[in-house]
Structure formats: structure tokens, C-alpha cells
C-alpha positions as CSV (number, residue, x, y, z in Angstrom):
1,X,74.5,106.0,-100.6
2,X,76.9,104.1,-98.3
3,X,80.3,104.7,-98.7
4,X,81.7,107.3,-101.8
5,X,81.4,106.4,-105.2
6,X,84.3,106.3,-107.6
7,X,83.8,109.1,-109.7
8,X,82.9,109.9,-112.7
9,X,85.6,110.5,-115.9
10,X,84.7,114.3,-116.3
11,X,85.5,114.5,-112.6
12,X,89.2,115.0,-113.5
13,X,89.6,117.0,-116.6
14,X,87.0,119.7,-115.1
15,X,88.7,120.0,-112.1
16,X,92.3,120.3,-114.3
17,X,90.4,123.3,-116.5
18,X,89.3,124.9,-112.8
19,X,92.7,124.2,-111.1
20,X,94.7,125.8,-114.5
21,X,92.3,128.9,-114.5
22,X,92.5,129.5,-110.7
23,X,96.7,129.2,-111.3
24,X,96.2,131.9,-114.1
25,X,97.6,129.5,-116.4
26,X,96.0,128.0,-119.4
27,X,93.4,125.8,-119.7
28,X,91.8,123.9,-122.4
29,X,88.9,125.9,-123.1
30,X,87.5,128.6,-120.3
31,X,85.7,127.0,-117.7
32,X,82.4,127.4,-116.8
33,X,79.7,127.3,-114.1
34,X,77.2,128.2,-112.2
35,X,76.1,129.3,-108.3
36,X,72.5,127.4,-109.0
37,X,69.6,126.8,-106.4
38,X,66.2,128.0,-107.1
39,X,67.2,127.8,-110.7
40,X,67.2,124.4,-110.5
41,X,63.9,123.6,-109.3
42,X,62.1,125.7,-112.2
43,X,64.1,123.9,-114.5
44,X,63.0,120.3,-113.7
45,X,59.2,121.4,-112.3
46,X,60.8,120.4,-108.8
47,X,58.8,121.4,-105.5
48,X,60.2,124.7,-104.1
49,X,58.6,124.2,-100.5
50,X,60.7,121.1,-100.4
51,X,63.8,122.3,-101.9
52,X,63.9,125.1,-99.6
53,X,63.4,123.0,-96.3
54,X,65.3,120.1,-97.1
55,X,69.2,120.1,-98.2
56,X,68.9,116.5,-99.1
57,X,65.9,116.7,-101.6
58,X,67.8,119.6,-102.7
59,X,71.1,118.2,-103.4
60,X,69.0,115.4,-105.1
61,X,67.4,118.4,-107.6
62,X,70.7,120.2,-108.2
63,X,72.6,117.8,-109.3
64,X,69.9,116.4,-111.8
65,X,69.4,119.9,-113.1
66,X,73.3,120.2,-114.0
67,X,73.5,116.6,-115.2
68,X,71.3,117.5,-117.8
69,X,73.4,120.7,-118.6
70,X,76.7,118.4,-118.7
71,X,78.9,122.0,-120.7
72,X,79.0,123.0,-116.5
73,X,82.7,122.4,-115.3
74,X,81.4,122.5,-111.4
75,X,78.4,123.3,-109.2
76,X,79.5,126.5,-106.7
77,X,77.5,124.5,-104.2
78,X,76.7,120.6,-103.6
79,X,72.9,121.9,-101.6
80,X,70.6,124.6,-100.7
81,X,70.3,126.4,-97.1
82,X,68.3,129.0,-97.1
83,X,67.4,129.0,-92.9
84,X,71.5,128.9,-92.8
85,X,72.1,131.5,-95.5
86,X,69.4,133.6,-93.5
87,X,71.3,132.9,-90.1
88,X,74.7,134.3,-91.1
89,X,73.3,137.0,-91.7
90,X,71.6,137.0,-88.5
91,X,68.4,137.1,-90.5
92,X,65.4,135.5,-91.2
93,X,64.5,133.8,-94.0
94,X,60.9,133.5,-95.8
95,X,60.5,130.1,-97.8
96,X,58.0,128.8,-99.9
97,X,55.5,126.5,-98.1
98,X,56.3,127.8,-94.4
99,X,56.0,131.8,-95.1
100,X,55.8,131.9,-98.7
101,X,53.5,130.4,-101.1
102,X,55.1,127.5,-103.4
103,X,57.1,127.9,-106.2
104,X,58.4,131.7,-104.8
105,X,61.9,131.9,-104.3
106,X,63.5,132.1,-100.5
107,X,64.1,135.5,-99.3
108,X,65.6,137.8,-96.5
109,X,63.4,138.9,-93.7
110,X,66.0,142.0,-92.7
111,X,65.1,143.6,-89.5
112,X,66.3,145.1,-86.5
113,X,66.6,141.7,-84.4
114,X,70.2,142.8,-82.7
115,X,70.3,145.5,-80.1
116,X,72.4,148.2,-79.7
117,X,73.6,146.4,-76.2
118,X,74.4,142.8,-78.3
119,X,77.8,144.5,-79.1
120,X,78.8,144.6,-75.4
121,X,77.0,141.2,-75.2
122,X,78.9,139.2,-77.8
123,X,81.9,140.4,-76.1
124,X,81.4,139.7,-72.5
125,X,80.3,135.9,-73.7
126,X,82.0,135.4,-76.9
127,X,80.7,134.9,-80.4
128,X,79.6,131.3,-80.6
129,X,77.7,131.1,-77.7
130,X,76.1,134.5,-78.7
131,X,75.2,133.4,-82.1
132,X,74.0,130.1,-81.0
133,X,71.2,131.3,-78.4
134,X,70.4,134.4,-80.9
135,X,69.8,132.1,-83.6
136,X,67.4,129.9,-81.4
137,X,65.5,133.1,-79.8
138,X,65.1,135.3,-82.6
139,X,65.4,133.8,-85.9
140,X,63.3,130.3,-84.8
141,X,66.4,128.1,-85.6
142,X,67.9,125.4,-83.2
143,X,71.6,124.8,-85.1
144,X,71.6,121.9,-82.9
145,X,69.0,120.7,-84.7
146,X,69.6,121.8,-88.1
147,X,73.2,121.5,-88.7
148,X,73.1,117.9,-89.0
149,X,70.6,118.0,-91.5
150,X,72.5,121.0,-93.2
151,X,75.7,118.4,-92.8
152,X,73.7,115.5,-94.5
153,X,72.6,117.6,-97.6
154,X,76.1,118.9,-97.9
155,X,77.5,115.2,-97.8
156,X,74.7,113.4,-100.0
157,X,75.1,116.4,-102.4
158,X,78.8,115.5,-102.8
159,X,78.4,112.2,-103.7
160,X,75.9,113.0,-106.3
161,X,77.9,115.5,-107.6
162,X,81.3,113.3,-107.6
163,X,78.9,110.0,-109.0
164,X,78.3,112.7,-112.4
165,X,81.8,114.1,-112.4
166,X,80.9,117.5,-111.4
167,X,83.2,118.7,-109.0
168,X,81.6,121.2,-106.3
169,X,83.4,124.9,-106.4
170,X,83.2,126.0,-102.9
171,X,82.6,125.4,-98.9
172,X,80.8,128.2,-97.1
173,X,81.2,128.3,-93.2
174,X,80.0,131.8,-91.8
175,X,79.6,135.1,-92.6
176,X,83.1,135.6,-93.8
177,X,83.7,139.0,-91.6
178,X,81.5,140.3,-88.5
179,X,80.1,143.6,-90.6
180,X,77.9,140.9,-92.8
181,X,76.0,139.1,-89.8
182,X,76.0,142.2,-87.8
183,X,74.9,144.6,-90.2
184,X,72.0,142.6,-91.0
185,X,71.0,142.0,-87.4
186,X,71.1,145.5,-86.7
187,X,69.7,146.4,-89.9
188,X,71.7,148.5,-92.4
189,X,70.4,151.7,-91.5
190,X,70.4,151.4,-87.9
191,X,74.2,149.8,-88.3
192,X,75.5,152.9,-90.5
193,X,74.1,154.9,-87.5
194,X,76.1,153.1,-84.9
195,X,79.4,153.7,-87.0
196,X,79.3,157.0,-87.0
197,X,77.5,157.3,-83.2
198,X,79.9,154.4,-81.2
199,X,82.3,153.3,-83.7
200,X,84.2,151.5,-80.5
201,X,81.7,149.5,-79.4
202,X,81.1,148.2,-83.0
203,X,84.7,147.5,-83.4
204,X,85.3,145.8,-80.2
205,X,82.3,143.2,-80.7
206,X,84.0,142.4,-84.5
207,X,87.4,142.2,-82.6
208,X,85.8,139.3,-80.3
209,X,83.8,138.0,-83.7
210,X,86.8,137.2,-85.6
211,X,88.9,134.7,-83.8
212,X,86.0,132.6,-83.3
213,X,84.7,132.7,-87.1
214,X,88.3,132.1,-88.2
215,X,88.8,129.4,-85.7
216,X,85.1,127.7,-86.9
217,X,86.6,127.7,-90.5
218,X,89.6,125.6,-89.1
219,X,87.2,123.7,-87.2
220,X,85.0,122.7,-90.3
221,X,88.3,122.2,-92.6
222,X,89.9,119.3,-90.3
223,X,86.8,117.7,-90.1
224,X,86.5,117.2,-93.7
225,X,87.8,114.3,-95.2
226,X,88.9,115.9,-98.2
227,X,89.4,119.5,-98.4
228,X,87.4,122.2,-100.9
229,X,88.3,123.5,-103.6
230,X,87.9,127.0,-102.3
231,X,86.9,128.6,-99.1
232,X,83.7,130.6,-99.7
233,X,83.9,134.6,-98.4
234,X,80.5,136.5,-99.7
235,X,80.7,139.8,-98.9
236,X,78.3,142.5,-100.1
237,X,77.7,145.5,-97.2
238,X,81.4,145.8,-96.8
239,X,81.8,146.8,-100.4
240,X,83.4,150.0,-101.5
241,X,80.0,151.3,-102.8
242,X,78.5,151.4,-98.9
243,X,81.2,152.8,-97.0
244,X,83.9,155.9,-97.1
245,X,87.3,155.1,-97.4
246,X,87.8,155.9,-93.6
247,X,85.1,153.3,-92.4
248,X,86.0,150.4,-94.9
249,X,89.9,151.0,-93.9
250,X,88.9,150.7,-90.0
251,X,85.9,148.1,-90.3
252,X,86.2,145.9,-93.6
253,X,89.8,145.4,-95.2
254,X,91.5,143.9,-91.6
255,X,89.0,141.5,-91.0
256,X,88.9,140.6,-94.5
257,X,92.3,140.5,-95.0
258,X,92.6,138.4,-92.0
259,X,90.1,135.7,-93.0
260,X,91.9,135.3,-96.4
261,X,95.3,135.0,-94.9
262,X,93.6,132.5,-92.7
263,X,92.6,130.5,-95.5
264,X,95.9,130.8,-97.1
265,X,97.2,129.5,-94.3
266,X,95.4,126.5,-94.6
267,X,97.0,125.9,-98.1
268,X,93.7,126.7,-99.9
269,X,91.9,129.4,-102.3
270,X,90.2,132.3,-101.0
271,X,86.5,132.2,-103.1
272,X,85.8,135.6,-103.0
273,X,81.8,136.2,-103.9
274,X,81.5,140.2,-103.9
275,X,78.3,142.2,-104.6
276,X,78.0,145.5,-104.6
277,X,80.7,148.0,-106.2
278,X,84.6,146.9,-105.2
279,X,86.5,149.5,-107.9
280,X,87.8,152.1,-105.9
281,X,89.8,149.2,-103.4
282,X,91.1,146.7,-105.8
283,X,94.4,147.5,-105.4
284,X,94.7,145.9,-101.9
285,X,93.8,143.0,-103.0
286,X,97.1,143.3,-105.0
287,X,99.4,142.1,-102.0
288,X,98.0,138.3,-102.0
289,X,99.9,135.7,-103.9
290,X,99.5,135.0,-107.0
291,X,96.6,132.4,-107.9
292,X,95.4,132.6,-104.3
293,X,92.2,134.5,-104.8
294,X,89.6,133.7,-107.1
295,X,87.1,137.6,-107.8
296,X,83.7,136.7,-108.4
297,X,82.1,139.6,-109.8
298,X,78.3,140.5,-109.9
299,X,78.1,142.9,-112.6
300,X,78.0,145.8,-110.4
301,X,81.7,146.2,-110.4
302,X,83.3,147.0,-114.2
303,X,85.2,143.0,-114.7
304,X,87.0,144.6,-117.1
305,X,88.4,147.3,-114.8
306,X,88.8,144.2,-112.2
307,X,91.1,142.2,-115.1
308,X,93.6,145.4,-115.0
309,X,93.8,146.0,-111.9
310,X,94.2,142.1,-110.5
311,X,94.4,140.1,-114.1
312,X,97.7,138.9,-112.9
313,X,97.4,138.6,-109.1
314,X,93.9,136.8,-109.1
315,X,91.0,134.6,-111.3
316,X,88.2,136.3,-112.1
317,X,84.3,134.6,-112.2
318,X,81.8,136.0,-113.6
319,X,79.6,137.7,-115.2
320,X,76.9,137.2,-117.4
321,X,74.0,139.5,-115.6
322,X,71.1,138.2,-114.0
323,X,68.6,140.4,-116.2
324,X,70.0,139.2,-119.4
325,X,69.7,135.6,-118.6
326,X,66.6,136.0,-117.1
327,X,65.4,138.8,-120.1
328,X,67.6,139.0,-122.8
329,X,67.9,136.8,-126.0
330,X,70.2,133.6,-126.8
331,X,71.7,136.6,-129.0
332,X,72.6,138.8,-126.3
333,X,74.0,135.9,-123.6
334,X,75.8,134.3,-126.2
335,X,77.6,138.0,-127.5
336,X,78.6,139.0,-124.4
337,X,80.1,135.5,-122.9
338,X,82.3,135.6,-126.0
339,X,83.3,138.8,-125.2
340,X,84.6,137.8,-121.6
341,X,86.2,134.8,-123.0
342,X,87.8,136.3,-125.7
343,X,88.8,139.3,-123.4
344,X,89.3,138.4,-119.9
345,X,92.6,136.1,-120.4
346,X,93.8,132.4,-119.1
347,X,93.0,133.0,-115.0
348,X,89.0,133.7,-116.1
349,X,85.9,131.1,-115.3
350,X,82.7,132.0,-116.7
351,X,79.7,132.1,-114.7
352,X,76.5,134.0,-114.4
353,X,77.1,137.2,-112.4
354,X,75.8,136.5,-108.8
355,X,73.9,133.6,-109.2
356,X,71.9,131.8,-112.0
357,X,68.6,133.6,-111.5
358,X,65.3,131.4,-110.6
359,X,63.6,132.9,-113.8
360,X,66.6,132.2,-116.7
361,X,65.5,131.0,-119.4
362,X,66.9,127.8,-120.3
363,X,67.8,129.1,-124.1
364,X,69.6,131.7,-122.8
365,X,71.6,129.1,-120.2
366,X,72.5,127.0,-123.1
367,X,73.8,130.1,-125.2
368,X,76.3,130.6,-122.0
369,X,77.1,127.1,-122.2
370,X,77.6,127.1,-125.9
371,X,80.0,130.1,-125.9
372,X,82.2,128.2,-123.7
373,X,82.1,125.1,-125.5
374,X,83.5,127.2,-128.4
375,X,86.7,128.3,-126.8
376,X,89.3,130.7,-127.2
């Protein structure tokens, strides 16, 4: 594993099909791919206790399982991190082999860890600092410890992925805006309560949050010797579904649309990974520039109401549901990734609508795959 390895020929005409659909302009055939973990390690019989605690052993597993599914234009991720995953959201999370049995798929441990006072707090000593010592006292997790190991998977998992000519989609560095880590600190109810009962003091600890999580994305970009593909935002308590217009005007859209301008500014793509139901504020995200923004849909927002609203502003991912590729027939999977494909226009990747579910069946995977292999 010393040194990078020249990659493979598929590197560059999958990255030229991603690159064409991001730019709304035509590729080839529709790309496709896939935000795969746990996934993975039913497919190939893998160890999910290991997977889960180890980012290298789970780069190694990932890219195996899409090498052997070579239709995939990219992997959204090069490794699994569930402990970091759980931490942004200043959450814990259960894994198989340390608080789950093995083969059961990670999961968030939501609960009221953050205190009503932790919003003054994060302001009188800053965010990083904050996050750092919370982590370590309430979640378990020494970062100083674990984010070179986090680093490690994310670089071994790279090579892999470069040595099979798959590129990797994405780089995630935080919690893309302060309502995601805080509302899971505080818990969602007890967080919907504070908005209403001391909207200030939630808005002046996300006023102090969002310097430092933009800056950290800087931070993690220079560092890298070559820079992502897109800049990972996952949002999914901010969406339009959980809050009125007044409190997603005051407490979502300017962070949000300050992190994505921050990203533009960096001269990369803003990877937005929304759950939850977006519809009744898609026209805001009508005043970025064109091919800036790639919408990843999760099935809960209508993509077809998504492709007339943004269609020509912004590519759309998704969004073959999780219960018809775990459930459904090859029939089914097959019928309705045509339908995108032959629907959703030149800026469109196909993908499964979140993530790849750890219980899809691998026929129903390979009628996804086959769809795209079919083209336009």
C-alpha cells in the first residue's frame, strides 16, 4: 500500500459520465451508484463487528463488494464510520460486537446528552473545543484517538477504490449545519421545545458553530492532496417536513446556504444528501449556479416534482427506495429505474434512495444495475 497506484482504465470514463451528469450535460449512458456500507458486508458474508470498528477492514470489504458489481460508476464513500457518523450528530452509536450482537447493523443511540446551558457553553469557548471534550465525556470517543484511524480507512479506501477504477463520490467533514449535531444532542423533542421557548440562545450557539465547521471544511480540503469530487452536506431535521416556514427561514436556509457558498467558493460541488420532505423550499435552491449542486433524494420528496422545480439549476441522485430493493421483485427495481432514466433528463445519476439497504437483495441490485447498463 505504499505510494498510490496508477489507476485503473474505468477510472476515467466513469468519472467523465459523473462529471457530464453533474454539468447537466450529456453523458454516455446515466450513471450509477451507490451510498453502500452494511450492504456490503452481507453481500460477501464479511464480519459486521469488524466492519463497524475498523475503517480499514472496511474499506478492504467495500471495495471488493463493488468490484464484483463492476455496472457501479462510483462508491459515495471510500469507508465506514459509524462512531464518527454518530459523533456529528452528537450521538452515540450502537455497533455490532461492542453493543450489538454481530451481523446487526450500526445504529443511533439518540438521547438528551446536550444541556440546555451547552448553548451558552459552546459560545463562551467556541465550537471545536466544545465538540472535542463533549465527544470524549459523553459519547466515549477520544477524536484524538480516532481520527487517525478514521484518516487511514479513508486513505487505504482510496487507493482501493482508484486500483479498481472506481472513483469515490463524496468527502464528508461535519455535520453540514449546527441544527443536525445539536438537534440530536438535545434530542428532537427537547430541541423543537427550545425553538419555540429561547429561540436566541439556540441561534447564538449556531452563529458561533458555523465559522468553525466552515473553516474545518477548509481545513480538511487543503490538506488533501487531491480534492473530492463533491463536498458531502446530509441534512435531514432541517428539512421542510420538520419545521414551519418561520423556523426553517431563521434556523436552516442561512447556515445552509452559507455552507454551500462556502464550498463553491472552494471551486467544488455541493453533495447535497437530504432526507425527509424538501418540496415546499426548492425554489431557493434555484439561486445557485448552474451544475453546482448535486440533490440527492430519499424517496420522501416527489424527484419528479424536484426535476421541475431544479431540473435545470442542479443533478439529481436517486432514488430507487429502500423497501423495494430490500422487498420488491427484480420486476419492480428494474420498472421503476427505467422510469427515472427515461424521465429524469441528462443532469440525473441513479442511485438507491438513501442508501443501499443492509437487507437488498442482490437480484434486485443487479436489476438497478441492469437498467442503467441499458441506457437512454
Amino acid at each position: 500500500m505504499d505510494g498510490f497506484p496508477a489507476p485503473h482504465p474505468d477510472l476515467f470514463p466513469r468519472l467523465a459520465r459523473l462529471k457530464a451528469a453533474i454539468a447537466l450535460e450529456k453523458p454516455d449512458r446515466t450513471p450509477v451508484m451507490s451510498q453502500s456500507d452494511t450492504f456490503c458486508v452481507n453481500h460477501l458474508g464479511a464480519s459486521m463487528a469488524r466492519f463497524s470498528t475498523d475503517p480499514v477492514y472496511s474499506a478492504e470489504v467495500m471495495t471488493r463488494s463493488f468490484a464484483a458489481l463492476p455496472t457501479f460508476d462510483a462508491a459515495e464513500f471510500a469507508s465506514c464510520v459509524p462512531d464518527f457518523v454518530g459523533a456529528i450528530l452528537m450521538s452515540r452509536m450502537l455497533v455490532a460486537g461492542r453493543d450489538l450482537e454481530e451481523g446487526r447493523p450500526y445504529m443511533v443511540d439518540e438521547a438528551e446528552r446536550l444541556t440546555a446551558d451547552d448553548y451558552d457553553r459552546i459560545v463562551a469557548t467556541g465550537w471545536r473545543p466544545f465538540f472535542a471534550a463533549y465527544c470524549r465525556e459523553k459519547l466515549g470517543l477520544d477524536l484524538a484517538e480516532y481520527m487517525p484511524r478514521l484518516m487511514a480507512g479513508a486513505a487505504v479506501g482510496a487507493r482501493l477504490a482508484t486500483a479498481k477504477g472506481l472513483p469515490v463520490f463524496t468527502l464528508a467533514v461535519n455535520g453540514a449545519i449546527p441544527l443536525e449535531p445539536l438537534s440530536g444532542g438535545r434530542s428532537m423533542g427537547k430541541f423543537m421545545r427550545d425553538l419555540f421557548k429561547t429561540p436566541d440562545r439556540v441561534q447564538a450557539a449556531m452563529d458561533a458553530m458555523l465559522p468553525e465547521m466552515i473553516e474545518e471544511v477548509r481545513e480538511v480540503l487543503a490538506f488533501l492532496p487531491v480534492k473530492p469530487l463533491t463536498v458531502f452536506l446530509g441534512v435531514g431535521r432541517g428539512s421542510s417536513g420538520f419545521l414551519s416556514p418561520r423556523l426553517w427561514e431563521r434556523f436552516v436556509w442561512p447556515y445552509l446556504k452559507a455552507m454551500i457558498d462556502a464550498i463553491h467558493a472552494e471551486g467544488l460541488v455541493a453533495n447535497l444528501h437530504f432526507e425527509g420532505d424538501w418540496e415546499r423550499d426548492l425554489h431557493f435552491f434555484r439561486e445557485f449556479p448552474k451544475g453546482s449542486c448535486v440533490f440527492a433524494c430519499e424517496h420522501t420528496t416527489d424527484i419528479f416534482k424536484v426535476r421541475d422545480v431544479l431540473g435545470d439549476r442542479v443533478c439529481i441522485k436517486g432514488d430507487v427506495p429502500s423497501p423495494m430493493l430490500a422487498f420488491g421483485t427484480p420486476d419492480e427495481v428494474y420498472a421503476y429505474s427505467r422510469k427515472l432514466i427515461e424521465n429524469m433528463g441528462d443532469g440525473f445519476i441513479l442511485a438507491p434512495a438513501c442508501t443501499m439497504p443492509p437487507n437488498a437483495k442482490l437480484e434486485n441490485v443487479d436489476a438497478m444495475l441492469a437498467a442503467a447498463r441499458e441506457g437512454k
